[in-house]
GUROTOR-971626 format. One line per field, with one value per residue (C-alpha): x, y, z. Coordinates in Angstrom, 2 decimals. Layout:
X = (X:...)
Y = (Y:...)
Z = (Z:...)
END
This chain:
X = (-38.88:-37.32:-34.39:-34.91:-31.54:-28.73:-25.20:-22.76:-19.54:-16.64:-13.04:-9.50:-7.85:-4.04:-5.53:-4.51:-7.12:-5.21:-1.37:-1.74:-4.84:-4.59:-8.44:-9.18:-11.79:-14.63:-15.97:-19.80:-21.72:-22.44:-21.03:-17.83:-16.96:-16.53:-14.51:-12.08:-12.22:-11.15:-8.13:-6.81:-6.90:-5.45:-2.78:-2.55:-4.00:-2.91:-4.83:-7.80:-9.01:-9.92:-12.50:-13.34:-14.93:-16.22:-18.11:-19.64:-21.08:-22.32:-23.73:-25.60:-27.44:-28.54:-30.37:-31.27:-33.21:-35.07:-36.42:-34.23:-33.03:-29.52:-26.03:-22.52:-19.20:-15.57:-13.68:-10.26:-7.77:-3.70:-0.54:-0.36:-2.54:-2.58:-4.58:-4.38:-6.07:-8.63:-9.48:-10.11:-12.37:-14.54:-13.97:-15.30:-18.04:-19.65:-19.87:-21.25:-23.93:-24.61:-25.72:-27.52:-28.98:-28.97:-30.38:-27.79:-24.63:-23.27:-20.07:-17.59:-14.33:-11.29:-9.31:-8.88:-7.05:-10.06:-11.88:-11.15:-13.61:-16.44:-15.99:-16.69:-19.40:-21.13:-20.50:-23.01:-25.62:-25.96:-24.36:-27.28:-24.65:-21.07:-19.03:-15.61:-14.16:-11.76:-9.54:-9.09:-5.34:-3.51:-1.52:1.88:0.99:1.20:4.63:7.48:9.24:6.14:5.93:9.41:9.22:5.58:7.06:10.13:7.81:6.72:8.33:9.30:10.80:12.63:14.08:15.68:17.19:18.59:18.59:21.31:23.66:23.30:24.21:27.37:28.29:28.35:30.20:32.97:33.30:32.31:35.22:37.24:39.51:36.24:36.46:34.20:33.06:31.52:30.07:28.44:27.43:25.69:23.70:22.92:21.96:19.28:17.94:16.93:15.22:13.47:12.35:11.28:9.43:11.70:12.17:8.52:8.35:11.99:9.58:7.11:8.71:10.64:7.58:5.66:8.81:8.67:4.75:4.97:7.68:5.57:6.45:2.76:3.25:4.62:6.85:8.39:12.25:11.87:11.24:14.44:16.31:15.67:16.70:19.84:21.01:20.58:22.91:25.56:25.04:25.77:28.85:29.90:29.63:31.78:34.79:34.84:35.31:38.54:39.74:39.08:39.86:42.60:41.24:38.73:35.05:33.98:35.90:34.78:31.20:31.17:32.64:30.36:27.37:27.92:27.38:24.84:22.75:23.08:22.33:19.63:18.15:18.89:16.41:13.69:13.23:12.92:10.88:8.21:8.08:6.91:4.62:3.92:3.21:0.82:-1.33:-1.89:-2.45:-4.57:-6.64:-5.24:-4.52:-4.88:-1.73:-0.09:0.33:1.77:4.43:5.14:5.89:7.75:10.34:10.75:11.55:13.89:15.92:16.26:16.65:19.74:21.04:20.79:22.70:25.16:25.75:25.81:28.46:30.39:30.65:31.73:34.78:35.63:35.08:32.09:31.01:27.70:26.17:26.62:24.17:21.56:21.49:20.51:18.49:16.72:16.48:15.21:12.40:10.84:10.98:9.24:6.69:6.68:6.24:3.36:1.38:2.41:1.52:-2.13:-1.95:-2.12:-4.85:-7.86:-10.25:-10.92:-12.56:-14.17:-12.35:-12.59:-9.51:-12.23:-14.12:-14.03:-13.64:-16.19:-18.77:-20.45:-22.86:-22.64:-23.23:-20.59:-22.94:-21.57:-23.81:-21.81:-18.74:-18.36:-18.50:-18.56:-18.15:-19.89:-18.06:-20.82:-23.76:-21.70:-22.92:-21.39:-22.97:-22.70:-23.48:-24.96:-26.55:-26.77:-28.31:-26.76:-27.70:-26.89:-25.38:-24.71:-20.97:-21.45:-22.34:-19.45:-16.24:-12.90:-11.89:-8.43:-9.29:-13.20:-15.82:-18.18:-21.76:-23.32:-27.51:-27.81)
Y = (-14.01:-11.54:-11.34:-10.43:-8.68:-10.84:-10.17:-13.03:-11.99:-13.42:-11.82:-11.77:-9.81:-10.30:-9.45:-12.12:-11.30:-8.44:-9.16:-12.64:-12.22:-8.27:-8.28:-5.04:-5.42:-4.75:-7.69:-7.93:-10.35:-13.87:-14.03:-11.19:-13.76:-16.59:-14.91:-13.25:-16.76:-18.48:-16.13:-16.78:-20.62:-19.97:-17.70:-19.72:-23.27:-23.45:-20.46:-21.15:-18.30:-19.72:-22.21:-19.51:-17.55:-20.81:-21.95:-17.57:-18.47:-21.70:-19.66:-17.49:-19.99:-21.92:-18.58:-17.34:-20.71:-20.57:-16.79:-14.13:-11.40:-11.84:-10.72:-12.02:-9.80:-10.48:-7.46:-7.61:-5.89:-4.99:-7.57:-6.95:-7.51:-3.86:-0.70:-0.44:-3.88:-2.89:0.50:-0.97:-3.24:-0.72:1.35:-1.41:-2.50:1.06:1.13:-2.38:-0.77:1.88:-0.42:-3.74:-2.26:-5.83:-6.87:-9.14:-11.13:-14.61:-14.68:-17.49:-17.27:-19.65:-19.15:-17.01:-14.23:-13.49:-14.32:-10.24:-9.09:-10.02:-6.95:-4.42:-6.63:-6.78:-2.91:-2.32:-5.16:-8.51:-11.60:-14.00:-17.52:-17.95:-20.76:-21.68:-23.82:-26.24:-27.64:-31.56:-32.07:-35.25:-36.71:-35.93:-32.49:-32.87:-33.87:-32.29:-31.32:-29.57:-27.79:-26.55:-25.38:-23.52:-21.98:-20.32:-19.06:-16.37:-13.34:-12.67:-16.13:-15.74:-12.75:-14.31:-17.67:-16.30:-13.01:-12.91:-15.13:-13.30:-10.02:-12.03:-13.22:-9.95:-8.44:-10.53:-10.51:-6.30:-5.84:-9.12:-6.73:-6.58:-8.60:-11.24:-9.43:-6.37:-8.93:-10.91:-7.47:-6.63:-9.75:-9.30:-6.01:-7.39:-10.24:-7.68:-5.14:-8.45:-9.41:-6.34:-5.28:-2.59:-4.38:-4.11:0.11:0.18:-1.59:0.02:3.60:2.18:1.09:4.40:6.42:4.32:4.62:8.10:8.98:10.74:14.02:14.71:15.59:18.62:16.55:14.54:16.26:15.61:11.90:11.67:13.49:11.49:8.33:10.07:10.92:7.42:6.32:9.49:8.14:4.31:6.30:8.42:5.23:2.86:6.03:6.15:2.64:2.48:5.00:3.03:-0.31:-0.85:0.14:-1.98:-3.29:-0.45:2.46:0.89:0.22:3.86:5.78:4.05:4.37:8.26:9.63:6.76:8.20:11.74:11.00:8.91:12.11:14.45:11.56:11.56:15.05:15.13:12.22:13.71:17.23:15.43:13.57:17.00:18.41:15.29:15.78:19.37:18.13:14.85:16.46:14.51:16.96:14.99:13.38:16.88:16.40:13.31:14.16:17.66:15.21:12.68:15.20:16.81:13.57:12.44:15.55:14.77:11.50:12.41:15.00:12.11:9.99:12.47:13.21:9.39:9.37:11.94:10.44:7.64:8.54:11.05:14.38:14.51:13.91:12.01:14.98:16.49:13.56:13.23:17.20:16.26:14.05:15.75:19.07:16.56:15.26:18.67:19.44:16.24:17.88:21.23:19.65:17.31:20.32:22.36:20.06:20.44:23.71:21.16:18.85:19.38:16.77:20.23:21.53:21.33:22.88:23.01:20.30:17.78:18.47:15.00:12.72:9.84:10.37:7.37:7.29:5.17:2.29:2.03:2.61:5.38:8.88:10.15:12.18:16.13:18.40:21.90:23.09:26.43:27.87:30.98:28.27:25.62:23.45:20.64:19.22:15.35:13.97:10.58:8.90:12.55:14.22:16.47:17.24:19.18:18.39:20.63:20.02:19.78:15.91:15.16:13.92:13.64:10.09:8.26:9.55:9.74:11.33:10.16:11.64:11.34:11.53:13.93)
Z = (-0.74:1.31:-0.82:-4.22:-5.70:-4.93:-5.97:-6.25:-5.68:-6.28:-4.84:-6.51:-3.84:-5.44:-8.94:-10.64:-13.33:-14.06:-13.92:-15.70:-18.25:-18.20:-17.24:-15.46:-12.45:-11.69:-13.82:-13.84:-15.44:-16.09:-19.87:-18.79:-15.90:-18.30:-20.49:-17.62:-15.79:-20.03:-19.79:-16.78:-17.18:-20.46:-18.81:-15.51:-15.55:-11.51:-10.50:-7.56:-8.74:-12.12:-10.33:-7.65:-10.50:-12.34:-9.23:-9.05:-11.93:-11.29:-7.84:-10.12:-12.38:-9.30:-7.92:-11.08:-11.61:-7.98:-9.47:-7.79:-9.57:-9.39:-10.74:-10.40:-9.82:-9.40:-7.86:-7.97:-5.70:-5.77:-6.01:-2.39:0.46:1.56:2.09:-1.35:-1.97:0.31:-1.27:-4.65:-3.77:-1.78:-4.84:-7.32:-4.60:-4.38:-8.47:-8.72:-6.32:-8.13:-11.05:-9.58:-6.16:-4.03:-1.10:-0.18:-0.62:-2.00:-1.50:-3.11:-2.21:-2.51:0.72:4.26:2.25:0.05:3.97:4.75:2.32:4.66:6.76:3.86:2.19:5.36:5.38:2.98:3.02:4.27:3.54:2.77:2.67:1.90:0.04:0.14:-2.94:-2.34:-5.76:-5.60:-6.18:-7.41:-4.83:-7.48:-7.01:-3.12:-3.21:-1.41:-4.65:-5.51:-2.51:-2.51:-5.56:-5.61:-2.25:-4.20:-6.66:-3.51:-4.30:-0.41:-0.08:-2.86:-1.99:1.22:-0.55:-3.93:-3.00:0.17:-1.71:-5.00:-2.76:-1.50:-4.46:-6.54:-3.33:-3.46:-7.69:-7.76:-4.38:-4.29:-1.66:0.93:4.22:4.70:8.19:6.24:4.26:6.70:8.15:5.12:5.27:8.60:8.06:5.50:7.59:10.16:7.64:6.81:10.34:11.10:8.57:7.07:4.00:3.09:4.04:1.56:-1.21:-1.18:-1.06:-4.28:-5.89:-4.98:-6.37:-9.79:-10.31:-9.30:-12.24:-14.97:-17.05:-16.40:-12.60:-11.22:-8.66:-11.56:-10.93:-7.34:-8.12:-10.25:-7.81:-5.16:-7.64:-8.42:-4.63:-3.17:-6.37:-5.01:-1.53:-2.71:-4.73:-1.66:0.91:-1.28:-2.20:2.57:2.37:-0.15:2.05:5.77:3.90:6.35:9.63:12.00:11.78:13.76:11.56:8.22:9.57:10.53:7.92:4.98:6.73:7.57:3.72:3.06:5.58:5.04:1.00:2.41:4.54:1.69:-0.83:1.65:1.74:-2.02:-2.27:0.41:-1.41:-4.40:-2.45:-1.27:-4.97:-5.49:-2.68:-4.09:-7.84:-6.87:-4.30:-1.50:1.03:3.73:3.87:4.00:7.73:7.65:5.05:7.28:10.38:8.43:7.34:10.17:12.14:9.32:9.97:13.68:14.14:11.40:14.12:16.57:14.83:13.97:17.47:18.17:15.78:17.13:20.68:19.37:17.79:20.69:19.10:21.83:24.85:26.29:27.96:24.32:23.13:26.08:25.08:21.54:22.26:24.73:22.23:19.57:21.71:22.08:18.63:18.15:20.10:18.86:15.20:16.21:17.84:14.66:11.93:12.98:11.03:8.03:9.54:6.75:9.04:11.64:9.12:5.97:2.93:-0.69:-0.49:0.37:-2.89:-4.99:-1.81:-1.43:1.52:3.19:6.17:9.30:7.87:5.54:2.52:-0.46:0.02:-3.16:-4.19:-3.00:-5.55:-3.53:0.00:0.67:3.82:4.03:4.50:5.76:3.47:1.16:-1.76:-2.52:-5.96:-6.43:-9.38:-11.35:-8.12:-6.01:-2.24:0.16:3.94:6.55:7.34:10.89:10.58:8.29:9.81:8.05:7.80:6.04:1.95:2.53:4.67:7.07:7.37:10.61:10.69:13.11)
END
């Protein structure tokens, strides 16, 4: 038998488990998985997920009776299929690992999305089989009213067919005076965040901002400054508009969108030196970098614009904005050869302590606890051990390190 320790997993990648039956991941265990997989029916009869970890468990006695030594997991992930998802389940994989060391993998999954947790299973160890469960519907269930209305229920949809006429309709009852071109503009405006993908980056900035408010951080007045000057740039866009009511498209489209943006500017710069404070309180250094070149290129691309601005209303000419743009361009480069200055993956500091470390493979080495820059030496700790790595075979990676044998 060469596999002996098997580990049937079973993958919630939205985390339903823990938005609808509040069960917090990862869940190990034949007699935990019942329970979690109780609530969830109880919570959300319709869930696949609710069979998905029905059928792990069904997995599990089947190998447990043929004599392996087995265990059954669900990890669960984030609301949305992101980096973040992805992290938490590496996260939850390494400490199932740490407590049932298997051979291999079963994996049971319930569609493609839950598909894209191959790649870090196979990471670690192999993936001995793999099976998909499919739910027999009635054909009622198939029908197009059905459809429709399950289709609604997606948040992004949603947002798109209530969400632009609930924006025109408040419009028109909040400023019965505004023209129905700055209204269409608006919603054109929105479609194209949408099909773009800026939508998404507006999100998730909002949700980071909201999840990021607590009196416990040092950048908590930063977060509800930045709050409060998108509300004064909403406040200063609408007072130019009352006052270019009268004039064309062009004029209105121009005059609102001037404070907007500058209040907009003005936010992101708060918002990013509270990102700022948490990378210094969380240990997260590394995105220190990224944050330096973000605000930098939110301040010119804002002098672009300006300048864009001015030529068109006459108070410049174009030489005046090739110049700008052209000035712009090599501060773009003088910041990106700057910001290197901030780039803690050259070499190893004592910002790295408490990052995971993982060798070539993929598989968890342990968390840094010290970095001795006389010996050039790091020290992991793993299971209650520590050891000790010469820093020479570590490289920096996205939040974790990389060890290197030789």
């Amino acid at each position: 038998m060469p596999y002996k320790n098997l580990l049937v997993v079973c993958v919630d990648r939205d985390d339903d488990l823990g938005r609808k039956a509040k069960v917090v991941g990862p869940v190990i265990g034949r007699e935990e998985n019942v329970k979690a997989a109780t609530k969830l029916a109880l919570a959300d009869p319709k869930d696949s997920d609710v069979n998905c970890i029905f059928a792990a468990v069904r997995k599990y006695d089947e190998l447990k009776k043929k004599g392996y030594n087995v265990e059954v997991v669900t990890l669960t992930g984030h609301d949305k299929f992101s980096f973040e998802s992805d992290k938490k389940l590496n996260e939850q994989l390494d400490a199932v690992l740490e407590k049932f060391d298997a051979d291999g993998f079963v994996l049971v999954t319930d569609g493609a999305e839950d598909d894209q947790i191959l790649p870090i299973l196979q990471s670690r160890k192999k993936v001995i089989s793999k099976e998909t469960v499919i739910v027999k519907q009635a054909k009622e269930v198939e029908s197009t009213f059905y459809t429709i209305k399950e289709a609604l229920k997606d948040p992004f949809l949603a947002r798109i067919v209530f969400g632009i006429p609930g924006i025109i309709l408040l419009l028109m009852f909040a400023l019965p005076t505004i023209g129905l071109q700055l209204i269409m503009f608006i919603a054109g405006v929105y479609l194209l965040m949408k099909g773009f993908g800026i939508e998404e980056i507006l999100l998730d900035t909002a949700n980071q901002i909201i999840t990021s408010i607590s009196t416990q951080r040092t950048s908590f007045p930063f977060y509800i400054a930045t709050i409060l000057i998108l509300i004064f740039g909403l406040v200063s866009g609408y007072t130019a508009y009352i006052k270019v009511s009268e004039e064309s498209l062009a004029t209105q489209i121009i005059s609102v969108a001037h404070p907007i943006l500058f209040f907009i500017v003005i936010a992101a710069i708060s918002f990013y030196i509270g990102r700022t404070l948490d990378a210094f309180q969380f240990r997260k250094a590394f995105y220190l970098k990224n944050y330096f070149r973000s605000v930098v290129s939110i301040i010119l691309i804002w002098f672009i614009l300006d300048t864009a601005k001015l030529v068109f209303i006459g108070k410049a000419d174009l030489s005046i904005f090739l110049l700008t743009i052209l000035i712009c361009a090599a501060l773009f480069y003088i910041t990106f050869r700057f910001s290197r200055v901030f780039d803690v993956r050259l070499k190893p500091t004592k910002l790295w302590i408490g990052l995971q470390a993982y060798n070539e493979k993929g598989l968890a080495l342990g968390k840094i606890v010290d970095i001795n820059p006389a010996k050039k030496l790091m020290v992991l700790a793993y299971k209650g051990k520590n050891k000790k790595i010469n820093w020479k075979r570590a490289l920096f990676q996205e939040g974790y390190v990389k060890v290197f044998a030789k």
